[in-house]
N, C-alpha and C positions, 0 to 999 in steps of 0.2 A: 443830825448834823455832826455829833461828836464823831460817830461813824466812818462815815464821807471824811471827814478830814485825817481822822486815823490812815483812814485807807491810802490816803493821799502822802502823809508822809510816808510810809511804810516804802508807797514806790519810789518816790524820789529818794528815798536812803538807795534802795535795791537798784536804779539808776547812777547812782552814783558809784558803787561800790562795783558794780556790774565790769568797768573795762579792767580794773584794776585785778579782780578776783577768777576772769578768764583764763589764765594759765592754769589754775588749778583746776579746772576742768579737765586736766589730760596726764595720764599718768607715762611716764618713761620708765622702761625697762630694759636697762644697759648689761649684757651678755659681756663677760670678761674673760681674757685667757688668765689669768693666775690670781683673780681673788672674786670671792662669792658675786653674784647675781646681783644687782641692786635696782630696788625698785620708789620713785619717787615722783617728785617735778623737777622739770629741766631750771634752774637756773641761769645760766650764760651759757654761750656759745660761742667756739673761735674756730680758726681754722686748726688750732693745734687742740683741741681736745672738747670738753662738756666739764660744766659745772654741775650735781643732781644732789637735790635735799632732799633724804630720803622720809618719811611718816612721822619718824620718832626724832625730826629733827637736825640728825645729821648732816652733815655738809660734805659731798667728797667731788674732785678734782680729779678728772680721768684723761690723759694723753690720748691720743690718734691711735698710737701702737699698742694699746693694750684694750682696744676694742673689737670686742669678735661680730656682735650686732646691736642695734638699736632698735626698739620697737617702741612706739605710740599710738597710745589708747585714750580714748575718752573714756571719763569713768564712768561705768553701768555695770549693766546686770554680767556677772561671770559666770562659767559654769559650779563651778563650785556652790554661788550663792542662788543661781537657776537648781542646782541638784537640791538644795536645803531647804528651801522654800517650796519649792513642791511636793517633797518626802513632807518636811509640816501640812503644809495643805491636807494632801493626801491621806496620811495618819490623823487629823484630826478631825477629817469628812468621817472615814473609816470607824473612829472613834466613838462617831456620834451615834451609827447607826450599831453601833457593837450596844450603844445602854438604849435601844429601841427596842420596844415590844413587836415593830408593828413588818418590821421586812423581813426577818429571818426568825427562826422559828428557834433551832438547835444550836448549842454556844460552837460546835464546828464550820456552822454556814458562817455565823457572824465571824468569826475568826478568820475564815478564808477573804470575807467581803473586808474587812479589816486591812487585810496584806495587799490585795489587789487592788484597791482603790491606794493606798499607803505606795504601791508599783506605779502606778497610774501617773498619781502624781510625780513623783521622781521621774520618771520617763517624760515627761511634758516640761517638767522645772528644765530637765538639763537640756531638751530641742530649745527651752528658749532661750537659756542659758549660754549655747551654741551660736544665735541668731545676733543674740546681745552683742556677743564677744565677736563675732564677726562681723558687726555694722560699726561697732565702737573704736576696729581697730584703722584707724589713719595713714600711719606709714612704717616701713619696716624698712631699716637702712642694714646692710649685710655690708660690715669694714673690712672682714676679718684681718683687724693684725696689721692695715694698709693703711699709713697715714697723709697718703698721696691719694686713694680712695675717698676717705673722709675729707678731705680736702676741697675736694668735688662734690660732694655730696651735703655738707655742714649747713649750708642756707636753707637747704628742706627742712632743718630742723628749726631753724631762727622763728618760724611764728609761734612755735608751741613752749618756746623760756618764757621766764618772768620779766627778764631785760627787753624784749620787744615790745610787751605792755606797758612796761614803767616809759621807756621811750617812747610809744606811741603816745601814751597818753598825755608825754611834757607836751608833746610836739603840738596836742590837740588842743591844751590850753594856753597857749600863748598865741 
């Protein structure tokens, strides 16, 4: 019974926190003509610019004119984290069978079986890696530099801030 009820609140907490913690699902990565790359959540949206808090917290405020692109992702699997994960895999299938008696014979076989399974994996991590990053990615807005562009273009970004959830969500309880 304790069980059951555990379980039970656990979903109504994850219910409740569910519409509220949807923005952070998606991460933005705003392309800029003269200051580094920024990657974060979308906080607000205007016609004259993006609000974006970036991992470590940060808060910055970017005009129309000084945006080269915008792109949104859901967060998953990247290539990066696709290549690492299956180099791990890989190397430690590899691994396993390098302190076997029982598949190769000579410490050159195992060594090669080692590398190639250790390839295997890395080659497999980063297709899916690829697969990820391409099903995760949502929309790509291309401004460059055009705040007349982005002007037209700002409400394909509005579901994916923090400000349409917080406002959704007044709206849904009253």
């Amino acid at each position: 019974m304790k069980k059951v009820f555990f379980c039970l609140l656990v979903m109504l907490l994850a219910c409740a926190t569910s519409g509220f913690a949807q923005y952070v699902n998606y991460e933005v990565k705003v392309v800029l003509d003269s200051f580094k790359n920024i990657r974060g959540t979308l906080q607000k949206v205007s016609p004259e610019g993006i609000a974006i808090q970036d991992f470590r917290g940060n808060y910055y405020i970017f005009k129309a004119k000084d945006i080269v692109k915008i792109k949104v992702r859901r967060k998953g699997l990247t290539v990066a984290e696709g290549l690492g994960t299956g180099s791990a895999i890989g190397l430690s299938a590899g691994v396993a069978i390098f302190f076997t008696n029982d598949t190769f014979d000579d410490f050159g076989e195992k060594a090669f079986g080692t590398a190639f399974l250790t390839g295997v994996g890395a080659i497999g991590g980063t297709l899916g890696g690829l697969v990820g990053e391409a099903l995760n990615t949502k929309l790509r807005l291309k401004i460059n530099l055009n705040a007349q562009t982005f002007e037209k273009e700002y409400l394909k970004l509005e579901k994916y801030s923090k400000a349409y959830y917080l406002e959704k969500n007044l709206n849904t309880t009253r």
